[in-house]
C-alpha positions in Angstrom: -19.0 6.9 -7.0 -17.7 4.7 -4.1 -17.8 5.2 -0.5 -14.4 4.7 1.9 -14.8 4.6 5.8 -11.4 6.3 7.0 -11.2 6.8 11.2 -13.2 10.5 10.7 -16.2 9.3 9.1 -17.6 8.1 5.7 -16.6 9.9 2.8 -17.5 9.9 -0.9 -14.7 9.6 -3.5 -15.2 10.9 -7.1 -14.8 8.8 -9.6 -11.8 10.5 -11.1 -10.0 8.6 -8.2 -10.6 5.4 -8.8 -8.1 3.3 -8.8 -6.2 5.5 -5.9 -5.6 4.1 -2.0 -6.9 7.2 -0.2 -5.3 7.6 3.3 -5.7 10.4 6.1 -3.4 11.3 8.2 -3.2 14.1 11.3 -1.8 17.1 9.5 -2.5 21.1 10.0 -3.1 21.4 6.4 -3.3 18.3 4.1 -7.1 16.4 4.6 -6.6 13.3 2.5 -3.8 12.0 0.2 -4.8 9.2 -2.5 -1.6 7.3 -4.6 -1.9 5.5 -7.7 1.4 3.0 -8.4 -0.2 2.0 -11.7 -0.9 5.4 -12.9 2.0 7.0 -11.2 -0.3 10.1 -9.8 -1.0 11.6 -6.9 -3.9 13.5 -5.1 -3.6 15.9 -2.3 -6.9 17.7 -1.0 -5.9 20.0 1.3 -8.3 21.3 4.8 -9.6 24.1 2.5 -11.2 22.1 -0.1 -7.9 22.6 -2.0 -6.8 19.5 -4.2 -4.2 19.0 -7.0 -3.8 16.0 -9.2 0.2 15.2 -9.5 1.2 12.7 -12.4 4.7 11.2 -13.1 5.3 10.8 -9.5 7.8 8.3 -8.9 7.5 4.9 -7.2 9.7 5.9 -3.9 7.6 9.2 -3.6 4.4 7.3 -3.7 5.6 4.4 -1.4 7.1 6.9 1.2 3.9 8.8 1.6 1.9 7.2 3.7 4.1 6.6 5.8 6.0 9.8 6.1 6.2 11.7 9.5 4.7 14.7 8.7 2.3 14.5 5.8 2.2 18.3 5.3 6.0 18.3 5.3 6.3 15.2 2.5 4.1 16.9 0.3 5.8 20.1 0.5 9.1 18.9 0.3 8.9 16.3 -2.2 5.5 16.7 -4.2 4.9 20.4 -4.9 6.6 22.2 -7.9 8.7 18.1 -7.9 5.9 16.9 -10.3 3.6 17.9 -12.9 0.3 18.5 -11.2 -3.7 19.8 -12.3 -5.8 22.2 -10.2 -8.9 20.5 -9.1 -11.8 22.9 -9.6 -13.5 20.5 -6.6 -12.9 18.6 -3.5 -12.8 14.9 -4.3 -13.4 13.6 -1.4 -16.5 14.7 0.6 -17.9 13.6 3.8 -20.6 11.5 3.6 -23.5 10.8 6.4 -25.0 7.8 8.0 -28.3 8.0 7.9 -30.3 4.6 8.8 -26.8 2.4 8.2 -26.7 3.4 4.5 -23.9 6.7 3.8 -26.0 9.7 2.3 -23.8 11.6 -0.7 -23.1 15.7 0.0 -22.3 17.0 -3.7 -20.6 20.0 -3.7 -20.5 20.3 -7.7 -22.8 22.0 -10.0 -26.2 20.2 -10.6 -25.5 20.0 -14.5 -22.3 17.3 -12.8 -25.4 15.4 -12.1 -26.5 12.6 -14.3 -30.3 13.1 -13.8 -32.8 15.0 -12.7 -35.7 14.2 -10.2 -38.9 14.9 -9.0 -38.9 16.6 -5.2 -37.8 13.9 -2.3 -36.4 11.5 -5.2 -34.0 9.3 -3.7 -31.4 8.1 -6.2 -29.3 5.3 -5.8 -26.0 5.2 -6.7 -22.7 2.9 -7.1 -22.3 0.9 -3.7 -25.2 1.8 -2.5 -24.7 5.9 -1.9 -28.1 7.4 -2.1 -28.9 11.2 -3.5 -32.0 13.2 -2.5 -32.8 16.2 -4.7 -34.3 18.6 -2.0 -36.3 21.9 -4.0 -34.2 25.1 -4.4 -35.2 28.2 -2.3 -35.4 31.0 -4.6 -32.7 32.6 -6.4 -30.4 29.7 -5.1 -28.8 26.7 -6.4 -30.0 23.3 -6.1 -29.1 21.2 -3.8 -28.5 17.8 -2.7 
């Protein structure tokens, strides 16, 4: 898991992305849009939490992206229903916090995602230095992080 700082904060990228130059850009709609020139993808993770995987996207389209006018436009215009793409079930990109200097991981997936299991107020420490806490589940609800 790595962390990028972007100009709204610290935010955790799953690994599925590596490899991809994530950029943000002021749009109504689109959060985050990560290209991949050697894989030919893209990722688009929209303000609801929304994201799509698009493959076979062409060179210009990738190169034309992050500079485009409108994000939100490009990605309508020349991305959706343009390109094969896969539903994300999860955002891939989640903001992280600074806590001490060091960012601090918020996992929005299922704990059984999670490659280990801890005892109460274990910190875990992750690729590039993101740390986990396991924090003890309330009743009936879902652990969380």
């Amino acid at each position: 898991m790595r962390t990028i700082t972007l100009s709204s904060g610290t935010y955790a990228v799953d690994p599925i992305l590596d490899g991809f130059d994530i950029i943000e850009k002021p749009s109504s709609n689109v959060a985050f849009v990560g290209t991949s020139m050697l894989e030919h993808k893209m990722y688009v993770q929209f303000k609801n939490g929304s994201g799509y995987i698009y493959s076979e996207v062409d060179y210009d389209t990738l190169s034309f992206a992050p500079i485009a006018e409108s994000i939100g436009k490009f990605i309508g215009l020349k991305v959706v229903k343009h390109f094969p793409s896969e539903k994300q079930e999860n955002a891939l990109i989640v903001k992280g916090e600074e806590i001490g200097g060091d960012p601090i991981l918020v996992l929005t997936r299922d704990i059984k995602h999670f490659p280990a299991k801890s005892e109460v107020g274990q910190i875990f420490v992750m690729s590039e230095g993101t740390k986990v806490e396991y924090i003890e589940p309330l009743d009936d609800q879902e652990p969380q992080f």
